[in-house]
ChimeraX commands (.cxc) that place a marker at each C-alpha (Angstrom):
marker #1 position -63.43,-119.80,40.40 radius 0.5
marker #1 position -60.11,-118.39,42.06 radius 0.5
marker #1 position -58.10,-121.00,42.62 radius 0.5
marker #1 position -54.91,-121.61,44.58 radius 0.5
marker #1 position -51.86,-123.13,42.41 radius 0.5
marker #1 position -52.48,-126.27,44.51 radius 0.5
marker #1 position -55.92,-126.47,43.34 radius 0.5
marker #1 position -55.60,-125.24,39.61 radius 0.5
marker #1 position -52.94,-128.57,39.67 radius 0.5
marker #1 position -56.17,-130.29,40.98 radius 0.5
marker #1 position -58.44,-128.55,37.95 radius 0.5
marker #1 position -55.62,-129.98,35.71 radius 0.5
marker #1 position -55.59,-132.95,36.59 radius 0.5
marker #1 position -59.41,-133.13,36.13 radius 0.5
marker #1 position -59.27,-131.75,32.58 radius 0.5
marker #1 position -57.94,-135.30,31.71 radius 0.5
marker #1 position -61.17,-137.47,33.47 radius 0.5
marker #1 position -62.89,-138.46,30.30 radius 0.5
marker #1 position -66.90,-139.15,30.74 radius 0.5
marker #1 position -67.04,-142.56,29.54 radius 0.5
marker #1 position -70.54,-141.65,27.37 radius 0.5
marker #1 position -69.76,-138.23,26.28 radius 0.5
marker #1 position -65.77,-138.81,25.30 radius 0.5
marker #1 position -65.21,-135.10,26.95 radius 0.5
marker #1 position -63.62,-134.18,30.02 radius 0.5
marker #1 position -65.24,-133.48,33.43 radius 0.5
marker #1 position -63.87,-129.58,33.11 radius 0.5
marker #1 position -65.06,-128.42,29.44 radius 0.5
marker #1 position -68.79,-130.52,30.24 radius 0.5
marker #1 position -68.59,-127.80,33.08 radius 0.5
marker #1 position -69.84,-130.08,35.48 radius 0.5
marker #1 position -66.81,-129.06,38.12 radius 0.5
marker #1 position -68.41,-126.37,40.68 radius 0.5
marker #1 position -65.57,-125.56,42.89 radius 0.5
marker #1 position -62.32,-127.06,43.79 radius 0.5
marker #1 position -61.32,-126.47,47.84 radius 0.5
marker #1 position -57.95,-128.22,48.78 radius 0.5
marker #1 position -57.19,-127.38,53.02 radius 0.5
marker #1 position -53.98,-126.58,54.51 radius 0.5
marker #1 position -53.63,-130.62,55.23 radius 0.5
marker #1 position -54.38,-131.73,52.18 radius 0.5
marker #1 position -58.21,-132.64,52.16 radius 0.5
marker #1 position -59.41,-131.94,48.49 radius 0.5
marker #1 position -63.13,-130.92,48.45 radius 0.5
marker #1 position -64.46,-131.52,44.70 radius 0.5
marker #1 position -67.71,-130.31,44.42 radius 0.5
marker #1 position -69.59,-131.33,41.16 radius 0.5
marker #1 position -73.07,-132.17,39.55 radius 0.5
marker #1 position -73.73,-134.85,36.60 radius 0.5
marker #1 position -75.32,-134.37,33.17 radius 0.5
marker #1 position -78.39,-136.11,34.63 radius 0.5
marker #1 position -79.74,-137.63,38.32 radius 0.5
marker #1 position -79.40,-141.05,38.25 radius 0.5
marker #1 position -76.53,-140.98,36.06 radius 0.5
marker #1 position -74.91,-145.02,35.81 radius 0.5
marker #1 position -71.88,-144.17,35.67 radius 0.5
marker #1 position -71.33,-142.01,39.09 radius 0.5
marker #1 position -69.27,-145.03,40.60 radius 0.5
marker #1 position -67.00,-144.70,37.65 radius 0.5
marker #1 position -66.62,-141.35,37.29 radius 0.5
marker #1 position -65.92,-140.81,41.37 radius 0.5
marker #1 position -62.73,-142.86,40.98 radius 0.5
marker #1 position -61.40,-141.52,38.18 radius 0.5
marker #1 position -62.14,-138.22,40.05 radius 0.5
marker #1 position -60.46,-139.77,43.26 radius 0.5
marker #1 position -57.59,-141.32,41.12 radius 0.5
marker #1 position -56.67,-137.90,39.15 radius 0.5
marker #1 position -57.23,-135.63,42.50 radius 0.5
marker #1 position -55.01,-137.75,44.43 radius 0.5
marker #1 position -52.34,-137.79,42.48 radius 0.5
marker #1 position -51.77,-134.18,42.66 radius 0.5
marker #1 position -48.85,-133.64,45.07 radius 0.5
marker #1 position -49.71,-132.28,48.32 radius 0.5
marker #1 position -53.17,-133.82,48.16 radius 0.5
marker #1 position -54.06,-136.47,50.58 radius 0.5
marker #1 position -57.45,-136.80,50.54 radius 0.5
marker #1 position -60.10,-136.66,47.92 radius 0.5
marker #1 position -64.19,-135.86,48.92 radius 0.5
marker #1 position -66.53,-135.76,46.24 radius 0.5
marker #1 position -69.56,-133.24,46.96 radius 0.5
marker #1 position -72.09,-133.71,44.58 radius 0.5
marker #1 position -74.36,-131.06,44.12 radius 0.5
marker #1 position -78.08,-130.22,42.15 radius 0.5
marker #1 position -77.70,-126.90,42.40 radius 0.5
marker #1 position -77.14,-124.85,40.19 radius 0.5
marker #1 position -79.06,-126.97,38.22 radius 0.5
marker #1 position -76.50,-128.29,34.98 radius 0.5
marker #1 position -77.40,-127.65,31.16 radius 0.5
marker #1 position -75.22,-126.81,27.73 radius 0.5
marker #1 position -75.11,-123.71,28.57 radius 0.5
marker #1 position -71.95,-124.70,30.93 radius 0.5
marker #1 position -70.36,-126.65,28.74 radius 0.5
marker #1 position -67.07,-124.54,27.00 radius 0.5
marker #1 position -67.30,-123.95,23.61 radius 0.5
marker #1 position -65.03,-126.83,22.71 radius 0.5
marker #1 position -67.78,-129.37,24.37 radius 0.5
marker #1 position -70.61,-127.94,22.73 radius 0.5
marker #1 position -68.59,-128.21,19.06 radius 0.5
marker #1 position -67.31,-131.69,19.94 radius 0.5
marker #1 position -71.03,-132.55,20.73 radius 0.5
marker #1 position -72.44,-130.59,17.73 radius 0.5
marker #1 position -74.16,-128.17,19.60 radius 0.5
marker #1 position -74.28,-124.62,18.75 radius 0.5
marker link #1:1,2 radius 0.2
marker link #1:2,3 radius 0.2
marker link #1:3,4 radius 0.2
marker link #1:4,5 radius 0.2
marker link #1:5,6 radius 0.2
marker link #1:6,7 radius 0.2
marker link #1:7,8 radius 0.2
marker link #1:8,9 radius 0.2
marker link #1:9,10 radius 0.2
marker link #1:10,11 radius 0.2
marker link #1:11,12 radius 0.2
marker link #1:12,13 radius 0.2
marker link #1:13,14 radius 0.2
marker link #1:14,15 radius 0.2
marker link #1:15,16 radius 0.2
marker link #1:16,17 radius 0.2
marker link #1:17,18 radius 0.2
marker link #1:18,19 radius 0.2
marker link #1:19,20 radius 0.2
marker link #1:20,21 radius 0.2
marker link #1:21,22 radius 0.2
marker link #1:22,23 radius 0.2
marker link #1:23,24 radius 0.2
marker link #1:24,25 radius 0.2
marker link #1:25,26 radius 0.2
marker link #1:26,27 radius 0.2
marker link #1:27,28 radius 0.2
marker link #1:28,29 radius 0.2
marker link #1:29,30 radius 0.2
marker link #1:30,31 radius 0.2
marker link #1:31,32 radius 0.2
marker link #1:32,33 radius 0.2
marker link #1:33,34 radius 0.2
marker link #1:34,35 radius 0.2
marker link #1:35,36 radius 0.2
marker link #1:36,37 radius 0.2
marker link #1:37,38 radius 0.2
marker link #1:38,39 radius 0.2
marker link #1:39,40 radius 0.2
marker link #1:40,41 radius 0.2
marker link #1:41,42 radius 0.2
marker link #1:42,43 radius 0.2
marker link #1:43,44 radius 0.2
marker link #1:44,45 radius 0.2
marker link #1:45,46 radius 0.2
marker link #1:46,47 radius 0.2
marker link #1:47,48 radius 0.2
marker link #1:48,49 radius 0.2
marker link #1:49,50 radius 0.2
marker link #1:50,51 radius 0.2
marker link #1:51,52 radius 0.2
marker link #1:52,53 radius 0.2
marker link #1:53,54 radius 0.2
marker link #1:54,55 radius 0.2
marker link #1:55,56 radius 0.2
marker link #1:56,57 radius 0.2
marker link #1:57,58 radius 0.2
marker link #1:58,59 radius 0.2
marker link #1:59,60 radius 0.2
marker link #1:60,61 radius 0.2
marker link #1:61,62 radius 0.2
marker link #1:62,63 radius 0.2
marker link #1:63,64 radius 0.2
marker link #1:64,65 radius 0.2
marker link #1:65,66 radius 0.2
marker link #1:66,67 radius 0.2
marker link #1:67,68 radius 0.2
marker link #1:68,69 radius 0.2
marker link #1:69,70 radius 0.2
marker link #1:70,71 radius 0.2
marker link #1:71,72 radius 0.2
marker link #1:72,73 radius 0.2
marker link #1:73,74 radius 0.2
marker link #1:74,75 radius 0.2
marker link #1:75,76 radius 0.2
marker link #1:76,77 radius 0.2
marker link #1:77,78 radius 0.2
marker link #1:78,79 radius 0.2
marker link #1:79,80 radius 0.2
marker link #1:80,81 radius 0.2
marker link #1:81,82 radius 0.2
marker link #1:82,83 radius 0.2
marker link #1:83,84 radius 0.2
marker link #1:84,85 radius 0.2
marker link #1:85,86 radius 0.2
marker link #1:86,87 radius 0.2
marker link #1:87,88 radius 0.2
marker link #1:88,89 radius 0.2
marker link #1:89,90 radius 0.2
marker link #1:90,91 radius 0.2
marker link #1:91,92 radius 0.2
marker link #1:92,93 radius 0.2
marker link #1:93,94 radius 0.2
marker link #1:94,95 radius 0.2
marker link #1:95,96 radius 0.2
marker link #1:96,97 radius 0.2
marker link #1:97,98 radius 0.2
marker link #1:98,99 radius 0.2
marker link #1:99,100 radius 0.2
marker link #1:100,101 radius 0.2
marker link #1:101,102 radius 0.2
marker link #1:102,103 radius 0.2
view
């Protein structure tokens, strides 16, 4: 993912949205696809979950909205979320899958 310095502010920010079941950010679950952030300030977040149906999604998209926005410069937050590629441990960092015990 190349990233302008706009948007690696944006995949900072998103390093600190903590999934409220797994107690690991957004970033090392690997469950951020792509970051896009326009010339005006539109942020395009696009993203899958751990699993369909996932309760939390709500949740989770304003925390997203909440830590995107308050990156200067952006002024708008959209949430793409995404099947495809199709998420599994094998995104996860290797912090995740220690924090989680998998190896």
């Amino acid at each position: 993912m190349g990233l302008s310095k706009i948007e690696q502010r944006v995949y900072d920010q998103l390093k600190e949205v903590i999934d409220p079941e797994l107690q690991i950010d957004l970033v090392n679950l690997g469950l951020i696809y792509d970051i896009d952030v326009s010339q005006t300030g539109h942020c395009l977040v696009t993203m899958t979950l751990t699993t369909m149906g996932c309760p939390l999604v709500d949740e989770l998209n304003s925390l997203i909205k909440q830590a995107v926005l308050s990156v200067a410069g952006v002024v708008e937050c959209e949430i793409k979320l995404v099947w495809e590629p199709v998420w599994d441990p094998s995104k996860m960092t290797r912090y995740a899958r220690i924090a989680l015990g998998i190896h």
